[in-house]
mmCIF file as Biopython writes it, N, C-alpha, C and O atoms, coordinates in Angstrom:
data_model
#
loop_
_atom_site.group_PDB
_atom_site.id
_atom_site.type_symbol
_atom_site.label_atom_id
_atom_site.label_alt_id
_atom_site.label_comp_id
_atom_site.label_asym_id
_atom_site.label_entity_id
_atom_site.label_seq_id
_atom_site.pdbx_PDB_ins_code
_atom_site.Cartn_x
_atom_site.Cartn_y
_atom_site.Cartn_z
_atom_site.occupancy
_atom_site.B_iso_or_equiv
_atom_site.auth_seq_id
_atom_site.auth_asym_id
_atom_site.pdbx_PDB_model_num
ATOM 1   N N  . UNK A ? 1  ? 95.561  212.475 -15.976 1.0 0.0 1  A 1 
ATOM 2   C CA . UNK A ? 1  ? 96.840  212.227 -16.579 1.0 0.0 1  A 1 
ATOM 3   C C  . UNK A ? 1  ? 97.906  212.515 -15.531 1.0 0.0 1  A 1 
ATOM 4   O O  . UNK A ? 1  ? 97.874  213.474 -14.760 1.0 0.0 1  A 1 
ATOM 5   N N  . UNK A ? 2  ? 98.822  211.616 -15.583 1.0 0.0 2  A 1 
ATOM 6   C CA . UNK A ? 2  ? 99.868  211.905 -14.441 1.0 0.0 2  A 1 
ATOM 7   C C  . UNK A ? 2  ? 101.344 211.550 -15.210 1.0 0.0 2  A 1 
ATOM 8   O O  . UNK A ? 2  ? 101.709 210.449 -15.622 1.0 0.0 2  A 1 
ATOM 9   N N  . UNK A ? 3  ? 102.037 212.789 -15.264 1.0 0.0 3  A 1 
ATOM 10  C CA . UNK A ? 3  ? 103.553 212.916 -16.012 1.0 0.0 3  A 1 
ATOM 11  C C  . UNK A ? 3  ? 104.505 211.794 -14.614 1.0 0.0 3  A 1 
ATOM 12  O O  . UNK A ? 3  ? 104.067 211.542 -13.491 1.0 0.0 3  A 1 
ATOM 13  N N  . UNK A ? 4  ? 105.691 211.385 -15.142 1.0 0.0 4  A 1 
ATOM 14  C CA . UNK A ? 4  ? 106.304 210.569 -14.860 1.0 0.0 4  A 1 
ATOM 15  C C  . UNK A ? 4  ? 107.487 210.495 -15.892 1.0 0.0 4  A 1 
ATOM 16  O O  . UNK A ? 4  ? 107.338 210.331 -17.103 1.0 0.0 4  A 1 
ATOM 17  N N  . UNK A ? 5  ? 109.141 210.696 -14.986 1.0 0.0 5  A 1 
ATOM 18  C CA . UNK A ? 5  ? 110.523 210.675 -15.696 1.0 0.0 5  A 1 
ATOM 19  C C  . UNK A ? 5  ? 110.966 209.608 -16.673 1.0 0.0 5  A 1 
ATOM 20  O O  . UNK A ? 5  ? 111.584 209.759 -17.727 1.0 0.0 5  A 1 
ATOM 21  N N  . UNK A ? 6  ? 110.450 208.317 -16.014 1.0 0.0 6  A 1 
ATOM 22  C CA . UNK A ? 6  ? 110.825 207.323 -16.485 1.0 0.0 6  A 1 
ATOM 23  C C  . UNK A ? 6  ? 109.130 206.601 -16.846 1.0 0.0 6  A 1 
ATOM 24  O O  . UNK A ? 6  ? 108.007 207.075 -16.675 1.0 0.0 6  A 1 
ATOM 25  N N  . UNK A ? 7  ? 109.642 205.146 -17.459 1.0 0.0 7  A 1 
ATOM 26  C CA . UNK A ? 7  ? 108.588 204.083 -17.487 1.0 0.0 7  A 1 
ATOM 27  C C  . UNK A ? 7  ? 108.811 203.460 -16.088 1.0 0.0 7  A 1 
ATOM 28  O O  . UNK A ? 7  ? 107.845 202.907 -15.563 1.0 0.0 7  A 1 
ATOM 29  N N  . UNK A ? 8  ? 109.822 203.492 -15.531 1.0 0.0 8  A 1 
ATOM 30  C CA . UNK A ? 8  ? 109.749 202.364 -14.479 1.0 0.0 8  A 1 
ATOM 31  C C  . UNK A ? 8  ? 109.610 203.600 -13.232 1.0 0.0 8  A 1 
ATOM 32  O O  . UNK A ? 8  ? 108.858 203.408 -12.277 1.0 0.0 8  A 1 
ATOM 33  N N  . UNK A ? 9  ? 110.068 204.318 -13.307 1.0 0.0 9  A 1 
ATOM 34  C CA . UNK A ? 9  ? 108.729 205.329 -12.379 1.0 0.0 9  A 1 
ATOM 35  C C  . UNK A ? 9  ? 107.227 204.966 -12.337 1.0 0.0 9  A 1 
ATOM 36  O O  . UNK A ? 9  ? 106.519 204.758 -11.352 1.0 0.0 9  A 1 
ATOM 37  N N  . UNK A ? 10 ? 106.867 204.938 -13.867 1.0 0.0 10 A 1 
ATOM 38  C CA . UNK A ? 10 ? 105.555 205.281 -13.638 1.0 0.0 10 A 1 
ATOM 39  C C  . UNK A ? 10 ? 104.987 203.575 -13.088 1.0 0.0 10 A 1 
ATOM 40  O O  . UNK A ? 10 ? 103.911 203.392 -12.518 1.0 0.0 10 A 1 
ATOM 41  N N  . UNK A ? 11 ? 105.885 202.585 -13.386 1.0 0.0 11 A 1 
ATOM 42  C CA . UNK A ? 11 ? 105.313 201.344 -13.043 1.0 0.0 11 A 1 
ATOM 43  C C  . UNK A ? 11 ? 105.637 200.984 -11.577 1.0 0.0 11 A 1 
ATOM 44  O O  . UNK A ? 11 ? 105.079 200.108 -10.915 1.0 0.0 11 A 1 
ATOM 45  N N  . UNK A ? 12 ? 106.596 201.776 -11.192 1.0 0.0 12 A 1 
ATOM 46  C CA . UNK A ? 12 ? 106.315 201.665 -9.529  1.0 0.0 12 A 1 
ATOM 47  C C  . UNK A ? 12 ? 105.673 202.206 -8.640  1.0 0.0 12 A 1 
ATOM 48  O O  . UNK A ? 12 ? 105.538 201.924 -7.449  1.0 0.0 12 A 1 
ATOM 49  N N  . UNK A ? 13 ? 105.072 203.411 -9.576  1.0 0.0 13 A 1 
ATOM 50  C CA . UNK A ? 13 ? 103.636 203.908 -9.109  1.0 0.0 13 A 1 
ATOM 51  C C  . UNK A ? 13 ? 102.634 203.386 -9.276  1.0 0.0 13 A 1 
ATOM 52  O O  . UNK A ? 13 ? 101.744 203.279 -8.432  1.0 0.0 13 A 1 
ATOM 53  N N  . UNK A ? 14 ? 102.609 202.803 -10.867 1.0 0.0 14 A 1 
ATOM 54  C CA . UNK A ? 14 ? 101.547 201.859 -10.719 1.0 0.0 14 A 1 
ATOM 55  C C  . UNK A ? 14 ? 101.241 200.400 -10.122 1.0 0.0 14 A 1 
ATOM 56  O O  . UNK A ? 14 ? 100.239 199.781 -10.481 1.0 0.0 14 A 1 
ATOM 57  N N  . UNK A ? 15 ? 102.007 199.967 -9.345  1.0 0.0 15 A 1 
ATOM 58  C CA . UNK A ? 15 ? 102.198 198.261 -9.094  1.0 0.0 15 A 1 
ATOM 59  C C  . UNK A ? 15 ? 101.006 198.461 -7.801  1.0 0.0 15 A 1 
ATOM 60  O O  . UNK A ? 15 ? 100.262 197.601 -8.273  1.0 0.0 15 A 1 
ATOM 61  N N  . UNK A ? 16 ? 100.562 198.734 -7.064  1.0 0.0 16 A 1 
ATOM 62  C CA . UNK A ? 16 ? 99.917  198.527 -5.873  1.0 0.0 16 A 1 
ATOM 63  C C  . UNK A ? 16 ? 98.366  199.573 -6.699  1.0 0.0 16 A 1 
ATOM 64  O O  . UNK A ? 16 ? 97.449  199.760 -5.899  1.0 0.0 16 A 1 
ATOM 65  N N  . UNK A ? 17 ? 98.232  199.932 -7.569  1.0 0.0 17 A 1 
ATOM 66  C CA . UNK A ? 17 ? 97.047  200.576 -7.738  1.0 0.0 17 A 1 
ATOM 67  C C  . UNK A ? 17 ? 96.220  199.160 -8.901  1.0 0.0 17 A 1 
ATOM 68  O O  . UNK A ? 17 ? 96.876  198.440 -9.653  1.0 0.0 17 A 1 
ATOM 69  N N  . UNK A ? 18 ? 94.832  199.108 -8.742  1.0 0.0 18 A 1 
ATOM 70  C CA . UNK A ? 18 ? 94.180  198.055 -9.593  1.0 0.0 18 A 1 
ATOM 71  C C  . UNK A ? 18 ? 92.922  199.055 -10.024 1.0 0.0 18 A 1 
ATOM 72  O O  . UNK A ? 18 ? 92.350  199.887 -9.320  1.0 0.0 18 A 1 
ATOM 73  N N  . UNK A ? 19 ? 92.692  198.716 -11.347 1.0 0.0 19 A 1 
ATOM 74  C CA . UNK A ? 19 ? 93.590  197.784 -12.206 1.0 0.0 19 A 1 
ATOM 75  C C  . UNK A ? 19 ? 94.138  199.017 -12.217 1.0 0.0 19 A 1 
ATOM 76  O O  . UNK A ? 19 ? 93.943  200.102 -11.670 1.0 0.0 19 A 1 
ATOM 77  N N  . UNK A ? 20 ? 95.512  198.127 -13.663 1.0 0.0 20 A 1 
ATOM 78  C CA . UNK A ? 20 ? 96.259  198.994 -13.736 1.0 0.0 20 A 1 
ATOM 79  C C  . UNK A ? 20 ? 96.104  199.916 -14.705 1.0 0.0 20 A 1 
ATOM 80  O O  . UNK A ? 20 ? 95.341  199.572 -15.608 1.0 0.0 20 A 1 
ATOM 81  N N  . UNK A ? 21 ? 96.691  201.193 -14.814 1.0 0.0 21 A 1 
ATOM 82  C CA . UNK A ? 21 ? 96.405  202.216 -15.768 1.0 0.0 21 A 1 
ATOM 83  C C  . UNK A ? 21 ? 96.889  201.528 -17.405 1.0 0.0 21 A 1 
ATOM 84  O O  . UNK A ? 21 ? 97.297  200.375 -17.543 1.0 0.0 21 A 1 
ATOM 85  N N  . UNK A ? 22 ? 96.756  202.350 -18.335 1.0 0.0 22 A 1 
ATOM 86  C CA . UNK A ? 22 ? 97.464  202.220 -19.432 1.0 0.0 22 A 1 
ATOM 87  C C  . UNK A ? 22 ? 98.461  203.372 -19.692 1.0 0.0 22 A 1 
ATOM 88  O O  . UNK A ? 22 ? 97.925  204.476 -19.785 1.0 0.0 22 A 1 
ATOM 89  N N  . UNK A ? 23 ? 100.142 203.326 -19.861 1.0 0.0 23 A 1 
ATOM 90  C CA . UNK A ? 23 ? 101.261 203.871 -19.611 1.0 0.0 23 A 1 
ATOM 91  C C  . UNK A ? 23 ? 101.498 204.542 -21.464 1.0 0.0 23 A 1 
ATOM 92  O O  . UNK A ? 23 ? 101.697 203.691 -22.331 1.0 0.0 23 A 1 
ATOM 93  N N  . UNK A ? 24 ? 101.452 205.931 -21.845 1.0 0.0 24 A 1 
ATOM 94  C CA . UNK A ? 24 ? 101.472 206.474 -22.890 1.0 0.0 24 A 1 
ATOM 95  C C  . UNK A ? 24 ? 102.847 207.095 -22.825 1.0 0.0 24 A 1 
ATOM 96  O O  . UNK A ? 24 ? 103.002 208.099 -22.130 1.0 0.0 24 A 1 
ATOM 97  N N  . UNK A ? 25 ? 103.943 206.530 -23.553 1.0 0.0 25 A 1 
ATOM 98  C CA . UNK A ? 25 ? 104.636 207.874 -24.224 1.0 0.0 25 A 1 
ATOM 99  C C  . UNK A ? 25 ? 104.610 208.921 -24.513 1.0 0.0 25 A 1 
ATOM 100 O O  . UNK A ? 25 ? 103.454 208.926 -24.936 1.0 0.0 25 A 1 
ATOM 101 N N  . UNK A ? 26 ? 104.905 209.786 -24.637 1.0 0.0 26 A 1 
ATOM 102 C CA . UNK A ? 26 ? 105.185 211.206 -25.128 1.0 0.0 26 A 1 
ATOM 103 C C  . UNK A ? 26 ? 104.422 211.329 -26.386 1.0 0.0 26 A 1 
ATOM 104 O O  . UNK A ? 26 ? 103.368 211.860 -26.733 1.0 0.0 26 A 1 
ATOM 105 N N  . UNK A ? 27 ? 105.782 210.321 -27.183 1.0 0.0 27 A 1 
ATOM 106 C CA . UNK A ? 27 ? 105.344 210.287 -28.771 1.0 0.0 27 A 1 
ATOM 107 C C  . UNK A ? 27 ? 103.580 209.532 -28.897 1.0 0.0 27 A 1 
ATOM 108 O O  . UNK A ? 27 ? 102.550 209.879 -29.476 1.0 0.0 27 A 1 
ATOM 109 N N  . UNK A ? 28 ? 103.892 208.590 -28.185 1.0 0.0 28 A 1 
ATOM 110 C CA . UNK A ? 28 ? 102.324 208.112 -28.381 1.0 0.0 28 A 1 
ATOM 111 C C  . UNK A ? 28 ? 100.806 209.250 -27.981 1.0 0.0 28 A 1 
ATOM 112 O O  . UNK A ? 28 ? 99.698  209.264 -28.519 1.0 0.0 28 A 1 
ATOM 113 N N  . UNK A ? 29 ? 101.219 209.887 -27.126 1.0 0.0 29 A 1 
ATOM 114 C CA . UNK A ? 29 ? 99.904  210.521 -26.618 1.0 0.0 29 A 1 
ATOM 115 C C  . UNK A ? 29 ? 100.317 211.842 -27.857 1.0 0.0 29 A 1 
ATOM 116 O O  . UNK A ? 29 ? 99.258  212.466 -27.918 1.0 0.0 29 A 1 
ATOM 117 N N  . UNK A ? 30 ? 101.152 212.417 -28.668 1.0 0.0 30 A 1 
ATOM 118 C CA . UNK A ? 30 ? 101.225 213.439 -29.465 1.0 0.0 30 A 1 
ATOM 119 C C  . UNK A ? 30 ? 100.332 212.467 -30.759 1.0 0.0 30 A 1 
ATOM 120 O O  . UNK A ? 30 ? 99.193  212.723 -31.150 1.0 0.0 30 A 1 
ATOM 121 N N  . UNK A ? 31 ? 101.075 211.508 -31.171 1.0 0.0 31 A 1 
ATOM 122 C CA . UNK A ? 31 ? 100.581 210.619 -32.090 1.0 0.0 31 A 1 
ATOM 123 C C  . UNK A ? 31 ? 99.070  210.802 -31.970 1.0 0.0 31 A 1 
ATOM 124 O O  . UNK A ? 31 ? 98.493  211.090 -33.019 1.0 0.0 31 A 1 
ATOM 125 N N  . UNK A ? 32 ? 98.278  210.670 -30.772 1.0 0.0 32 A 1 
ATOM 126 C CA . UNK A ? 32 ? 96.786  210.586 -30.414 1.0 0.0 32 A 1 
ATOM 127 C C  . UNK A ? 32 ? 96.226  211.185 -30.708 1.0 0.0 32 A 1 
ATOM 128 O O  . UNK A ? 32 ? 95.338  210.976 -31.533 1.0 0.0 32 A 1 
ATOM 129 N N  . UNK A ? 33 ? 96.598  212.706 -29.920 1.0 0.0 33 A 1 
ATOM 130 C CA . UNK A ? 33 ? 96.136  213.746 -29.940 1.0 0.0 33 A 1 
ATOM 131 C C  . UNK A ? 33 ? 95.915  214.302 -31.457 1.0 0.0 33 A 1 
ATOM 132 O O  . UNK A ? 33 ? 94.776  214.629 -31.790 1.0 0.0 33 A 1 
ATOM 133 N N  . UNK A ? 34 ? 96.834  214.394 -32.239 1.0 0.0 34 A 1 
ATOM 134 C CA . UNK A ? 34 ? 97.254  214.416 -34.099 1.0 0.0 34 A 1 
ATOM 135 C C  . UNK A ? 34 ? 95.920  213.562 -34.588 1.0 0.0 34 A 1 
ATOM 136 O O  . UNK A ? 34 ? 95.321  214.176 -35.472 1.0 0.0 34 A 1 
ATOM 137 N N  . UNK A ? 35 ? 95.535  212.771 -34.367 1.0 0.0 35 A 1 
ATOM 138 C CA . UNK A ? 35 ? 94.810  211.494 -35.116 1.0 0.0 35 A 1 
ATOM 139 C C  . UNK A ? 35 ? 93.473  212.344 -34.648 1.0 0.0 35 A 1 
ATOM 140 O O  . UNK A ? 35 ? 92.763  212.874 -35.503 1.0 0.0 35 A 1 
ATOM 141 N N  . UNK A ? 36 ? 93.110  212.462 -32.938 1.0 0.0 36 A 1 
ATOM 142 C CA . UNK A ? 36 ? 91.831  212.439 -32.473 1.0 0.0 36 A 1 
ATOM 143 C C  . UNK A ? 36 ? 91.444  213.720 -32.891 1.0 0.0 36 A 1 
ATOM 144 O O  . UNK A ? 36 ? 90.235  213.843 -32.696 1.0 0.0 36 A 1 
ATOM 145 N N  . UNK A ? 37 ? 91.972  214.790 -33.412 1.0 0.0 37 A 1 
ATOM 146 C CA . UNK A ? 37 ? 91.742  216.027 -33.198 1.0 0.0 37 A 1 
ATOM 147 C C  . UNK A ? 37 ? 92.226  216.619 -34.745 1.0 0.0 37 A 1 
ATOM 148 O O  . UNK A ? 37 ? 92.005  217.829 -34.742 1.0 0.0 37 A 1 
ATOM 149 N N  . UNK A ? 38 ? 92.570  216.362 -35.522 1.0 0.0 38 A 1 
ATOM 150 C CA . UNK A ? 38 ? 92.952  216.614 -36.896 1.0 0.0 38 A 1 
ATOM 151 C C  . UNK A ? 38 ? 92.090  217.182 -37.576 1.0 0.0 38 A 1 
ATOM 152 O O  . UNK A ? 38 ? 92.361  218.290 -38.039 1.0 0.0 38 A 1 
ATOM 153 N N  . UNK A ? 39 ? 90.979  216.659 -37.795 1.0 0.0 39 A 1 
ATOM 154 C CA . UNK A ? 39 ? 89.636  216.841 -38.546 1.0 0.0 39 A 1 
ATOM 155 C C  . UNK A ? 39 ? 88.832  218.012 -37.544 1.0 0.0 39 A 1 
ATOM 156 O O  . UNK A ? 39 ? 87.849  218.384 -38.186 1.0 0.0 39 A 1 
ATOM 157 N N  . UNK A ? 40 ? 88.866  218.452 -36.724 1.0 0.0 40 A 1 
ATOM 158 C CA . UNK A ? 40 ? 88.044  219.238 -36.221 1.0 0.0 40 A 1 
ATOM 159 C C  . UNK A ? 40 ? 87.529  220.017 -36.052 1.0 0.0 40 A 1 
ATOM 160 O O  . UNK A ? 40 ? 86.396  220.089 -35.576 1.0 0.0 40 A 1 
ATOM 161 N N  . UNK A ? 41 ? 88.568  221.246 -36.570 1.0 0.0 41 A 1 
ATOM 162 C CA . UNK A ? 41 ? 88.042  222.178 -37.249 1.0 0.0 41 A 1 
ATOM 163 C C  . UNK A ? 41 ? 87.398  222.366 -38.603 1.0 0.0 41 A 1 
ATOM 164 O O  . UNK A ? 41 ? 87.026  223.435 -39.088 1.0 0.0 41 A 1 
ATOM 165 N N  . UNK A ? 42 ? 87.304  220.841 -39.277 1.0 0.0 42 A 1 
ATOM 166 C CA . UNK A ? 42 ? 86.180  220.925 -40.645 1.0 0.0 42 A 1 
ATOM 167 C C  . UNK A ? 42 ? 84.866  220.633 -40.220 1.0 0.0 42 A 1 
ATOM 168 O O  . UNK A ? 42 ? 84.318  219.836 -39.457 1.0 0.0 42 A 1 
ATOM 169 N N  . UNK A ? 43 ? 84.428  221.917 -41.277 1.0 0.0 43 A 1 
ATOM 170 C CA . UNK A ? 43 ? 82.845  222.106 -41.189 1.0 0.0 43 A 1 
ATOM 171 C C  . UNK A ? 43 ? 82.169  220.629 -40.719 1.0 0.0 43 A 1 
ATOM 172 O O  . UNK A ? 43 ? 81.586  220.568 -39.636 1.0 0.0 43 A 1 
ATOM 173 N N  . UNK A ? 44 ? 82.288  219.351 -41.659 1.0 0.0 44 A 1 
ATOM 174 C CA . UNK A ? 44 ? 81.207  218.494 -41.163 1.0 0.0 44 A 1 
ATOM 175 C C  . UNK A ? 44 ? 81.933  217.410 -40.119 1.0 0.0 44 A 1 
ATOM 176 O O  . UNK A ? 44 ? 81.650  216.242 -40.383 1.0 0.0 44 A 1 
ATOM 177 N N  . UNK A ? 45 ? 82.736  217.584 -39.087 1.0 0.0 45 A 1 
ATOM 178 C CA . UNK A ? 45 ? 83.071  217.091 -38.481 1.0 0.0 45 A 1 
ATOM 179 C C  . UNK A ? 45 ? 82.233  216.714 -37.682 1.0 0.0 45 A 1 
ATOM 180 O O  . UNK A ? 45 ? 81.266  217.475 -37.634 1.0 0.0 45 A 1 
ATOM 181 N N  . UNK A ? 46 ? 82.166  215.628 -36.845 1.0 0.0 46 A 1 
ATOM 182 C CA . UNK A ? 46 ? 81.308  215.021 -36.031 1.0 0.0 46 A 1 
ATOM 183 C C  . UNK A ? 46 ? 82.183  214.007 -34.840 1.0 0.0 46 A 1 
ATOM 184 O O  . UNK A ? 46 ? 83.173  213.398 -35.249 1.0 0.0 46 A 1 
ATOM 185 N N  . UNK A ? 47 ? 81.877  213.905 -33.767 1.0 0.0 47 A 1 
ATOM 186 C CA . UNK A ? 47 ? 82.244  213.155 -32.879 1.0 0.0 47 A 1 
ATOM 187 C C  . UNK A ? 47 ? 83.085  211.715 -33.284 1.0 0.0 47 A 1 
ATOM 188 O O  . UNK A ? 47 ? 82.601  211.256 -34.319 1.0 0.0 47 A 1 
ATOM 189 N N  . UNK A ? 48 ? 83.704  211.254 -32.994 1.0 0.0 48 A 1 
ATOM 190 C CA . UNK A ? 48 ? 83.980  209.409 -33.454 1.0 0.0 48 A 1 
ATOM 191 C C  . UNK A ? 48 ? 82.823  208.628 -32.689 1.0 0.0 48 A 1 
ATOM 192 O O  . UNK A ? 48 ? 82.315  208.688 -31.569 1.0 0.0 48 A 1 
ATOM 193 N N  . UNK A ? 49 ? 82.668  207.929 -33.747 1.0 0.0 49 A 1 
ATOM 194 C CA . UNK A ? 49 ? 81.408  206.748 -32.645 1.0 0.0 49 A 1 
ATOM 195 C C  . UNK A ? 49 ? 82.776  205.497 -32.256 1.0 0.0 49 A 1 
ATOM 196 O O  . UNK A ? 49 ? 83.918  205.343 -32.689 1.0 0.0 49 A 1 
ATOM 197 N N  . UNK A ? 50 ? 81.942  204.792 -31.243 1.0 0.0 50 A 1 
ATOM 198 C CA . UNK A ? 50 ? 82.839  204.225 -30.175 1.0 0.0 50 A 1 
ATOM 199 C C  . UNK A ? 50 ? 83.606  203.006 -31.252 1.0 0.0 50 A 1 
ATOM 200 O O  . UNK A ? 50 ? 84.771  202.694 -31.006 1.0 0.0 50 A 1 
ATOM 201 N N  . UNK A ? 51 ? 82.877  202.359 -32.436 1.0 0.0 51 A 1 
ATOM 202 C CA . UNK A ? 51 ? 83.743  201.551 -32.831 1.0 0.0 51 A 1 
ATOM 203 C C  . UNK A ? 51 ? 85.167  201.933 -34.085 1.0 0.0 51 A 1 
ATOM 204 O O  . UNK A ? 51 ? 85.952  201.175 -34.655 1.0 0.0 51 A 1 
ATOM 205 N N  . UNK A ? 52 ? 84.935  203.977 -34.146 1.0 0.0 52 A 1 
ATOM 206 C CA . UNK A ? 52 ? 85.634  204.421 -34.812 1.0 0.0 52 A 1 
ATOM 207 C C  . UNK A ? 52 ? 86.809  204.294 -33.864 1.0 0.0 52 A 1 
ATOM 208 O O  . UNK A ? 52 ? 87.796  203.614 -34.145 1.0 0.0 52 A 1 
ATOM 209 N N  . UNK A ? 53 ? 86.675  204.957 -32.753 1.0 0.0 53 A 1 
ATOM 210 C CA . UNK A ? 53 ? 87.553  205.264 -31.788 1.0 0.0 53 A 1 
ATOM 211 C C  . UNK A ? 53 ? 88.572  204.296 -31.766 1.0 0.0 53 A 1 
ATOM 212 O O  . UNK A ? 53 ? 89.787  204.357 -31.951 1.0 0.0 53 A 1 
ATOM 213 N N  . UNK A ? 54 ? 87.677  203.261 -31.458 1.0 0.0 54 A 1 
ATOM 214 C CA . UNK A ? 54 ? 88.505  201.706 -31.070 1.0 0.0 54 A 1 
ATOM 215 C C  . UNK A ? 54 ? 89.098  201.193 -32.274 1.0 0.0 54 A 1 
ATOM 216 O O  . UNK A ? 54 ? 90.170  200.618 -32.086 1.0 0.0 54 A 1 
ATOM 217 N N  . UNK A ? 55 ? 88.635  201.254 -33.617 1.0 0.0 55 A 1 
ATOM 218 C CA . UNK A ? 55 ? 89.727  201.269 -34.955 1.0 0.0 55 A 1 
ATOM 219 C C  . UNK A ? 55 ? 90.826  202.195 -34.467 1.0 0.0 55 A 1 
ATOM 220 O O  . UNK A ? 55 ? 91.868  201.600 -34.194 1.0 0.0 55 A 1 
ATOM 221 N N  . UNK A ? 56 ? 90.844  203.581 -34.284 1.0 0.0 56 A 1 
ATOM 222 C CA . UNK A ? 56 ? 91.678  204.043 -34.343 1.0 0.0 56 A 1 
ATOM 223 C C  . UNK A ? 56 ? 92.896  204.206 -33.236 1.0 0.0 56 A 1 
ATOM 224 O O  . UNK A ? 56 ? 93.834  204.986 -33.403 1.0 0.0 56 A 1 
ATOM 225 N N  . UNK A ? 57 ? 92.757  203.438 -32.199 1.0 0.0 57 A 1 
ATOM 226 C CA . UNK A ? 57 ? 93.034  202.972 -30.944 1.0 0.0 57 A 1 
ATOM 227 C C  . UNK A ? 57 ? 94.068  201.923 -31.598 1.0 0.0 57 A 1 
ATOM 228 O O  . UNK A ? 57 ? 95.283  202.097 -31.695 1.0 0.0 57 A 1 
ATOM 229 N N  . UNK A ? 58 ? 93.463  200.995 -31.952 1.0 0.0 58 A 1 
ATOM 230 C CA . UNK A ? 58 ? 94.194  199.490 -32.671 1.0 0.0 58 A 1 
ATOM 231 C C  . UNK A ? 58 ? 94.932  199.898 -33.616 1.0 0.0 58 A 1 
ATOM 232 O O  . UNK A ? 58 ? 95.989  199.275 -33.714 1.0 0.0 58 A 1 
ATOM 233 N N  . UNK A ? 59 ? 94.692  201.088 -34.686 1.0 0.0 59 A 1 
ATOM 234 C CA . UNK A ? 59 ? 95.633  201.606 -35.617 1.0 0.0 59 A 1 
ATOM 235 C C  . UNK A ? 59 ? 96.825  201.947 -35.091 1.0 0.0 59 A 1 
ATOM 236 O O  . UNK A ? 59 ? 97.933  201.486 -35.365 1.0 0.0 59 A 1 
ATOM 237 N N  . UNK A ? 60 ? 96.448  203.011 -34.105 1.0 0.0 60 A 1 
ATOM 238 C CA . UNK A ? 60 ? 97.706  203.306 -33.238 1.0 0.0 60 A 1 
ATOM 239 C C  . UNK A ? 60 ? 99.060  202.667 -32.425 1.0 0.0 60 A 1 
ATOM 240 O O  . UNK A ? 60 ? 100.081 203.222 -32.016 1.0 0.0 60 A 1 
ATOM 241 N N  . UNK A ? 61 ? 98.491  200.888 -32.364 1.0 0.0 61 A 1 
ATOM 242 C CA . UNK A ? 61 ? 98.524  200.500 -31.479 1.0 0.0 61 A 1 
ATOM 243 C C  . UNK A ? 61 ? 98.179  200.386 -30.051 1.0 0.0 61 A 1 
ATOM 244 O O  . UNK A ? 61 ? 98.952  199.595 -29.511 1.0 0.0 61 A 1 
ATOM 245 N N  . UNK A ? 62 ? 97.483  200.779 -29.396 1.0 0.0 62 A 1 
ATOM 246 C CA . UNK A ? 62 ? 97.024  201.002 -28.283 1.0 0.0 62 A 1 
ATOM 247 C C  . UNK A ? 62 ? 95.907  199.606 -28.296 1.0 0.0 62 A 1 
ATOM 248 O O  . UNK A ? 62 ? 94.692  199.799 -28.291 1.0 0.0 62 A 1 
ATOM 249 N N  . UNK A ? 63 ? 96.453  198.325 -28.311 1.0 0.0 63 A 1 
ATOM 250 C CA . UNK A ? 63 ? 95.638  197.109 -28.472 1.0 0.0 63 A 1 
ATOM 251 C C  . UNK A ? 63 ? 95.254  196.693 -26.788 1.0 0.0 63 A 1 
ATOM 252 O O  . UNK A ? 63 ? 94.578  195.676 -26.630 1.0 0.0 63 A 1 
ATOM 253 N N  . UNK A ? 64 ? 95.592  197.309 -25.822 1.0 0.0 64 A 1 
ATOM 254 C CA . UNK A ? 64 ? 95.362  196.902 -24.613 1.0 0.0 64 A 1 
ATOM 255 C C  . UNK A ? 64 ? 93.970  197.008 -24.026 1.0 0.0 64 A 1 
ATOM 256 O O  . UNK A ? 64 ? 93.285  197.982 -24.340 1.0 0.0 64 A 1 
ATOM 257 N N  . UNK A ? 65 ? 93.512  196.125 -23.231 1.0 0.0 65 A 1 
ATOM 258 C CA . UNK A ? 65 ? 91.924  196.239 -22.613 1.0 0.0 65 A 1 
ATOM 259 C C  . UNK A ? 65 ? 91.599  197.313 -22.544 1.0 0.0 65 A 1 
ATOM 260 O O  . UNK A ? 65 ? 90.621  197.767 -23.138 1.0 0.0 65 A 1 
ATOM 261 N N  . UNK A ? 66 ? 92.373  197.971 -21.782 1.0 0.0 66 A 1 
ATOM 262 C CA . UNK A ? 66 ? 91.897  199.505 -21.914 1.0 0.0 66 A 1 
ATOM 263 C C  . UNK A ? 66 ? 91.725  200.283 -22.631 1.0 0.0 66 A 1 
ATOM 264 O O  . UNK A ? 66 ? 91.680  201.412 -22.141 1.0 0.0 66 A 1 
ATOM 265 N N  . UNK A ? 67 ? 91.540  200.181 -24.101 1.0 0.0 67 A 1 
ATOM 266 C CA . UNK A ? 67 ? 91.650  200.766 -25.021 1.0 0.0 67 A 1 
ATOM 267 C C  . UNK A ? 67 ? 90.227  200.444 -26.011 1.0 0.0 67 A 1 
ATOM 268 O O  . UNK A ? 67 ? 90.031  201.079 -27.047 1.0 0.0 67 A 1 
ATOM 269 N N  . UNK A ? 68 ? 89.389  199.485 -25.575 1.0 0.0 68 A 1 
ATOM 270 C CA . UNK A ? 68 ? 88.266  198.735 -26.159 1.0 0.0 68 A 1 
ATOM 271 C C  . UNK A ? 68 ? 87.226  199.541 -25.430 1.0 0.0 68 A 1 
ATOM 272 O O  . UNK A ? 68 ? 87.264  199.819 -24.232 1.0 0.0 68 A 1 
ATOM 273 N N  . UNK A ? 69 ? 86.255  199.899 -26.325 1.0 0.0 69 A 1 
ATOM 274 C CA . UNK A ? 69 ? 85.146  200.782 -25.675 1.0 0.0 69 A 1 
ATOM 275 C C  . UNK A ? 69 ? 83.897  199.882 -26.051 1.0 0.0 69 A 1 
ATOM 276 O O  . UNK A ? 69 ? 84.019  199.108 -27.000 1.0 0.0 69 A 1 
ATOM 277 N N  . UNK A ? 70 ? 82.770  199.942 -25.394 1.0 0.0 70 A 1 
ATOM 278 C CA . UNK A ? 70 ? 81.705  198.876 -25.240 1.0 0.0 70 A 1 
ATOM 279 C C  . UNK A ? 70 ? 80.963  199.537 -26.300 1.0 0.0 70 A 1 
ATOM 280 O O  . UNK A ? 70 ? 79.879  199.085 -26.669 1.0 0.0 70 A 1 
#
């Protein structure tokens, strides 16, 4: 993870690196973290399997390639 002031900071860091990363907000990566981690301290909690993840990826919005798990 690499913090960055702006968006167009972080995209002029990213323009010469391939591919390119996927660029998270603040609010978005709190949003994530809230969703991925909510349930975890209940007893029958269990891992997400990869096509939970990726629902909850697309819920979020996070519809970008990078966000699709095989």
């Amino acid at each position: 993870m690499r913090l960055f002031r702006s968006e167009e900071h972080a995209r002029r860091w990213q323009k010469d690196r391939t591919p390119a990363s996927n660029i998270l907000t603040l609010d978005q990566a709190a949003r994530l973290a809230y969703a991925w981690y909510a349930k975890k301290l209940e007893p029958d909690w269990r891992r997400h399997t990869a096509a939970e993840a990726t629902a909850l990826f697309t819920e979020l919005g996070f519809d970008a390639e990078f966000w699709r798990l095989g």
